[in-house]
C-alpha positions in Angstrom: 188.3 -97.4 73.3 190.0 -100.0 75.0 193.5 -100.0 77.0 195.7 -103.0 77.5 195.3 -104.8 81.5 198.7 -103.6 81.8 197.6 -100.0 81.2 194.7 -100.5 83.6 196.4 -101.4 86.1 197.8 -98.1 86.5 194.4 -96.8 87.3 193.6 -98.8 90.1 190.9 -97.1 91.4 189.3 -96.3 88.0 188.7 -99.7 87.5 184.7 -100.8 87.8 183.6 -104.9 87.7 180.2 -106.1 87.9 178.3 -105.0 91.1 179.8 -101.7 91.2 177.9 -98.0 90.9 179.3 -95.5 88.4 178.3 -92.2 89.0 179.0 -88.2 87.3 180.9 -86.5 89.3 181.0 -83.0 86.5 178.3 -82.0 84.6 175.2 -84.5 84.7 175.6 -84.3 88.6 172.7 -87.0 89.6 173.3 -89.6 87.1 174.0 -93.3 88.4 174.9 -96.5 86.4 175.1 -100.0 87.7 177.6 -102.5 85.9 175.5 -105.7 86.2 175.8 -108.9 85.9 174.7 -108.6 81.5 178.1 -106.3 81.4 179.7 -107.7 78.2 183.7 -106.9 79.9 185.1 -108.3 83.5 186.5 -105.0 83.9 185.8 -101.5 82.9 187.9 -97.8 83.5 185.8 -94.6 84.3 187.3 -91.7 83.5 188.3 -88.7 86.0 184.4 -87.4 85.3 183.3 -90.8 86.8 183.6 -92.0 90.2 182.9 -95.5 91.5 181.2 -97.2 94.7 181.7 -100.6 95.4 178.9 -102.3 97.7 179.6 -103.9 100.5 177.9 -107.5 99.3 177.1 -108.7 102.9 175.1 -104.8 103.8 173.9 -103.8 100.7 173.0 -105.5 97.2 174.1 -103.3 94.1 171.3 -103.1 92.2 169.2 -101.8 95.3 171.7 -99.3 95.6 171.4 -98.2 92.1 167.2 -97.8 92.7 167.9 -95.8 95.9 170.5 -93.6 93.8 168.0 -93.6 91.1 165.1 -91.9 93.2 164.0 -88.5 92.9 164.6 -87.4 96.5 168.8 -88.9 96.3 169.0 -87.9 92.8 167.9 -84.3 94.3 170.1 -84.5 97.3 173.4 -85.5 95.3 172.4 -82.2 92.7 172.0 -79.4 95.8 175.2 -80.1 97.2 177.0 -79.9 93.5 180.0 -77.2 94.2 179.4 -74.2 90.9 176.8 -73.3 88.3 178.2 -73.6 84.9 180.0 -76.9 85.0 178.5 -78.4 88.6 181.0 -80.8 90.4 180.1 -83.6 93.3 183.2 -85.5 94.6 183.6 -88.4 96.5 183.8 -87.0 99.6 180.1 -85.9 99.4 178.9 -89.4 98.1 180.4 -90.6 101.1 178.0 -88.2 103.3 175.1 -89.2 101.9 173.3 -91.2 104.4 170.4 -94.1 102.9 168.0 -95.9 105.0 169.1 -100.2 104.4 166.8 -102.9 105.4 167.8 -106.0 105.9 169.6 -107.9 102.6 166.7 -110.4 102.4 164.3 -107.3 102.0 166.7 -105.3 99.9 167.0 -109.1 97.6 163.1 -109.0 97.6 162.4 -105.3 96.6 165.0 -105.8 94.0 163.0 -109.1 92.7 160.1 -107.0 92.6 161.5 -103.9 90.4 163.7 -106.0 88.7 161.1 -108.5 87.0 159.4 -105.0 86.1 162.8 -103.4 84.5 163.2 -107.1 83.0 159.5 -106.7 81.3 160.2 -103.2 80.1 163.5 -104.1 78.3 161.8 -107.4 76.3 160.0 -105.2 75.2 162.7 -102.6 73.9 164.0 -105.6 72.0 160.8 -107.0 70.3 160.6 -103.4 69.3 163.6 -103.8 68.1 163.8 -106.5 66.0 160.1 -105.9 64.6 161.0 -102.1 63.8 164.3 -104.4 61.9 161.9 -106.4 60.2 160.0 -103.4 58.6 162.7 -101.4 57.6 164.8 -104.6 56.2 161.5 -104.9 54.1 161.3 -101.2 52.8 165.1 -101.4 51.8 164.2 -104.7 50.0 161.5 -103.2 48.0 162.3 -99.4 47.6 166.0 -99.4 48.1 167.5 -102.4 46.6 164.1 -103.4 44.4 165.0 -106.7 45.2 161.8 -108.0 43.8 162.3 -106.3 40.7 165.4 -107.6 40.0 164.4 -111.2 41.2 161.6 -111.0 38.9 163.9 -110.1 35.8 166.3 -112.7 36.5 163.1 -115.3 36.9 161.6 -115.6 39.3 157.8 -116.1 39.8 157.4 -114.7 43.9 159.0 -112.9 46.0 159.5 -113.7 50.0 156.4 -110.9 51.7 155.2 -109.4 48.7 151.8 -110.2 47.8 151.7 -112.6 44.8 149.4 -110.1 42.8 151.5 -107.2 43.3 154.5 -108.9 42.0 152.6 -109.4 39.5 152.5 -106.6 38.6 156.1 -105.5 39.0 158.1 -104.7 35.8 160.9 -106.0 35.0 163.3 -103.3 33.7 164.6 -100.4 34.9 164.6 -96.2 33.0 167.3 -93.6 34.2 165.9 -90.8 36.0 168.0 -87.8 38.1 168.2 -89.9 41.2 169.5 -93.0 39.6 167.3 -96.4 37.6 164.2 -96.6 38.8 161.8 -99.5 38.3 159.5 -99.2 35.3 155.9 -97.7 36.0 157.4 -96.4 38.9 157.6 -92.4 39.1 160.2 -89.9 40.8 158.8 -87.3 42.9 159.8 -85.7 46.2 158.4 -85.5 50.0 155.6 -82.9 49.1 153.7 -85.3 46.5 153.4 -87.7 49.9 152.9 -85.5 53.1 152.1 -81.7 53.9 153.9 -79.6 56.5 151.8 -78.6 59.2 152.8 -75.2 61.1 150.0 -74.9 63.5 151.8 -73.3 66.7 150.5 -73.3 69.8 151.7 -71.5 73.3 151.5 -73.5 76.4 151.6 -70.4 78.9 148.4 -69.8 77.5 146.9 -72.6 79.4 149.2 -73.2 82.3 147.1 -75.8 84.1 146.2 -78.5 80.7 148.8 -81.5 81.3 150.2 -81.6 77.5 152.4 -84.8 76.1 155.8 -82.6 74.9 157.5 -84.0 72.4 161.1 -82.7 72.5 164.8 -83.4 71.2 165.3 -84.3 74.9 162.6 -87.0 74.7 163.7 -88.4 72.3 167.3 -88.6 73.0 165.9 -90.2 76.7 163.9 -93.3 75.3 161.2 -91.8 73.1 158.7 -90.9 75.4 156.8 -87.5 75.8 157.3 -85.7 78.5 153.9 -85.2 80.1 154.1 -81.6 81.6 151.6 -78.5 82.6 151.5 -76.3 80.0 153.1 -73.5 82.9 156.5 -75.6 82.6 156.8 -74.7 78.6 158.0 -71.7 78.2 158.0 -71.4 74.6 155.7 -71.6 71.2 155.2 -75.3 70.2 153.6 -77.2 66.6 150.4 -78.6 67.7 151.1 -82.9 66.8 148.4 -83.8 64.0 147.0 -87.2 65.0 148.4 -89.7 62.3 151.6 -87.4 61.5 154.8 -88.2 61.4 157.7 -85.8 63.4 161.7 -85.5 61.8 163.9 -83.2 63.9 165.4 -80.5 61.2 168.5 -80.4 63.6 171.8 -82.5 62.7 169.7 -84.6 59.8 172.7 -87.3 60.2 171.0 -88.2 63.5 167.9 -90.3 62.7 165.2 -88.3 65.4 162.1 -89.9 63.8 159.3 -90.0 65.6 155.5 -91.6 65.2 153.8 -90.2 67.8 151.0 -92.3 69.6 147.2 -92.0 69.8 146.7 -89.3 72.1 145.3 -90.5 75.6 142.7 -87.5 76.1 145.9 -85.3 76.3 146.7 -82.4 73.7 150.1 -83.4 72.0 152.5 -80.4 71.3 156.4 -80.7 69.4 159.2 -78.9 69.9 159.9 -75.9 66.8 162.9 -78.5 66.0 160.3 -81.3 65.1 158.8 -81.2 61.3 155.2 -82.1 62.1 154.3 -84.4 58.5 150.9 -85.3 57.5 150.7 -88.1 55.0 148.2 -87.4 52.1 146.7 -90.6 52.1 147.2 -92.3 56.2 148.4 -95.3 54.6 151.8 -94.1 53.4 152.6 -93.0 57.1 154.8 -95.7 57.5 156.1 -95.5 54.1 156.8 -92.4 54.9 158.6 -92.9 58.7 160.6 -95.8 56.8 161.9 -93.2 54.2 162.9 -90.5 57.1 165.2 -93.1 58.3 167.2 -94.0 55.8 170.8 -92.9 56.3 171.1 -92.1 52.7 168.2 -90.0 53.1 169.4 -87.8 55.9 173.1 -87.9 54.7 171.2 -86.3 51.4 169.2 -83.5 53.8 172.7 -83.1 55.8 174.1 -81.5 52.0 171.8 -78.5 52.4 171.8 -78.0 55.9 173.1 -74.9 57.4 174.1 -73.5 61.2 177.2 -72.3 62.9 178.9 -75.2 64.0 178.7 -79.4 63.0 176.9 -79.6 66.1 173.9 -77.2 65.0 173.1 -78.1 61.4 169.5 -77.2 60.5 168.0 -78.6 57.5 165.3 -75.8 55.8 161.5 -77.4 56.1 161.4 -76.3 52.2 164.4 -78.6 51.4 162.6 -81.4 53.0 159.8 -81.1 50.9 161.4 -80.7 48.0 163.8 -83.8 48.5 163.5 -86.5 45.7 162.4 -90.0 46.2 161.4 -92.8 44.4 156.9 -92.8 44.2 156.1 -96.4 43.8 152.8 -97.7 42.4 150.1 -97.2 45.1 149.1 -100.6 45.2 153.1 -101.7 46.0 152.7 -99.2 48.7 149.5 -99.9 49.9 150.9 -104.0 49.9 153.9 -102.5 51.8 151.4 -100.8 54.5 149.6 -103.9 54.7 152.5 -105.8 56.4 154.2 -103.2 57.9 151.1 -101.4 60.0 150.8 -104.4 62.0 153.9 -104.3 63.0 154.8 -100.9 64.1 150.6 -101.5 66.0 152.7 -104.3 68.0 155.8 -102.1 68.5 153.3 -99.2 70.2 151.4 -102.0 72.2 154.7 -103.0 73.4 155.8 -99.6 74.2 152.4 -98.5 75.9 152.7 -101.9 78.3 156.2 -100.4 78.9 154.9 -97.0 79.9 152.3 -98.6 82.0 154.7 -100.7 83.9 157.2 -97.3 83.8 154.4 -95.7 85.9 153.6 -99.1 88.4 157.5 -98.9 88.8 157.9 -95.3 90.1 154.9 -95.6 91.6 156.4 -98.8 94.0 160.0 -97.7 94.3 159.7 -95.0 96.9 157.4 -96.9 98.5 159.4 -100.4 98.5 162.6 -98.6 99.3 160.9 -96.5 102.5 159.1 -99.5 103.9 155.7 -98.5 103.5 154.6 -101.1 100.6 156.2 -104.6 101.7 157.5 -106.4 98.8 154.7 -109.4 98.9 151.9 -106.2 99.0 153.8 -104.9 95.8 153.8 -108.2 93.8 149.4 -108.8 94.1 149.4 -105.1 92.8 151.8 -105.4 90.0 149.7 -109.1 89.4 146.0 -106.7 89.4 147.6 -104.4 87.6 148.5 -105.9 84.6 
């Protein structure tokens, strides 16, 4: 939302500008945000959850500040002193105890170079992800949504931009009424079960506390889309064993698009949350046709009908509904043209988020080290250089 200046201006010290720390101060004790310098406003209000801290610019250089706050051992410090259990409260008072180590501005300037240029690399490749991931789903919408080359085809035309020449060549150029609306000719209606099966293989973690497991959880998700790679004594509860080639949809709150295509395992056993739907195509080349189809908002808002729960915020679609749920079946050969151009693409998207990961690890790896003195900035850059 946004207030007037006028309006702001009654909240003085609510207001945040670039270089200043945002922090929690009920609930998610431990969280810290820096407005930087890419911070689309001049000016920003918190609200009486948040509290702000404004660096000194001559001692201390924000966004080193926002690594140190960002470290397990601070993070930790700030959470033990939160004042009660259910709702856990930090105030400003007890930022202001909190005592950091500060080397000299140059060196803070040169640690931040360091982690920055990583943080920088991590999120180019969040937006090539991005816009490829764009790219695919603007092309599945073109084809299976919109049958844009069907109807270019009827009013004329002899190509269509990214389809293969043969299969448009094949398209038809009329549509037939079926349940779910026209549908191109020679194209079928069927539902989610005629393209993937359900696996329900469960698995219990406490079973073998020591294996390191990749968890994929709503949590995950919600945090970036990573797995959380934990000992299997950390889980305390039955998991779906992750099919290698599957795709996962979360059965809770269908409106939300929780999709996931989980990567090539690296020598680790991969394990979903009960709230995942683990999906195994019947032929591997429809995965992405598949992934593409879970994330259509007409889709979910369809699954969202039949879901069921005790509140808007706990909707759970049943697995059987998902299966059952009508879609168009193109030709195999449109699908396989569609998998064609599309697997490429989401292969970049996971090469981009692997580097990130990599670079993920290289960055936590250097930041306590940087920020306590024992790596020295120039040591950190020939690593990060050997390292990738």
């Amino acid at each position: 939302m946004f207030v007037s200046p006028a309006k702001a201006s009654e909240f003085g010290r609510s207001v945040v500008r670039r270089g200043d720390l945002v922090f929690t101060c009920w609930g998610t004790v431990g969280q810290v945000g820096l407005i930087d310098e890419r911070a689309r406003y001049d000016e920003y209000v918190v609200s009486n959850k948040q509290m702000k801290l404004t660096p000194n610019p001559q001692l201390a250089d924000s966004l080193f500040l926002y690594y140190v706050f960002s470290t397990p051992p601070v993070s930790e410090a700030i959470k033990s002193q939160a004042i009660g259990s259910s709702v856990p409260g930090f105030n400003l008072g007890q930022l202001r105890s909190v005592r950091l180590r500060l080397p000299s501005i140059a060196e803070q300037r040169a640690i931040v170079g360091v982690l920055g240029a990583l943080d920088d690399k991590i999120e180019q490749n969040r937006r090539t992800a991005q816009v490829l991931e764009r790219l695919a789903q603007a092309m599945f919408r073109a084809w299976f949504v919109d049958f844009e080359p069907v109807k270019a085809k009827a009013a004329g035309a002899n190509a269509f931009p990214s389809m293969p020449q043969p299969v448009f060549n094949a398209l038809a150029t009329s549509f037939v009424d079926t349940d779910i609306g026209p549908v191109p000719e020679g194209w079928k209606v069927g539902a989610i079960n005629h393209l993937a099966t359900l696996s329900k293989t469960q698995v219990d973690p406490q079973e073998y506390p020591e294996e390191v497991v990749d968890h994929f959880s709503i949590p995950a998700f919600d945090a970036g889309g990573r797995p959380d790679v934990e000992a299997g004594s950390a889980i305390k509860s039955s998991k779906f064993l992750v099919v290698a080639g599957s795709v996962l949809l979360s059965k809770l709150n269908p409106r939300i698009a929780r999709v996931w295509l989980p990567p090539l395992p690296c020598g680790r056993r991969q394990i979903a949350s009960t709230e995942f739907l683990v999906f195994v195509p019947v032929r591997g080349s429809d995965r992405h046709y598949l992934y593409c189809q879970f994330q259509q908002t007409a889709f979910r808002d369809d699954l969202a009908q039949s879901a069921s729960g005790t509140s808007n915020s706990h909707q759970r679609v049943r697995p059987e509904d998902v299966l059952g749920r009508p879609l168009v079946l193109p030709s195999e050969p449109t699908r396989e043209a569609f998998a064609g151009i599309g697997d490429p693409l989401f292969a970049l998207i996971a090469a981009n988020d692997d580097e990130s990961a990599k670079l993920s690890t290289i960055r936590d790896y250097l930041l306590p080290r940087l920020l306590s003195g024992e790596v020295r900035a120039r040591d950190a850059e020939r690593l990060i250089a050997a390292s990738v």
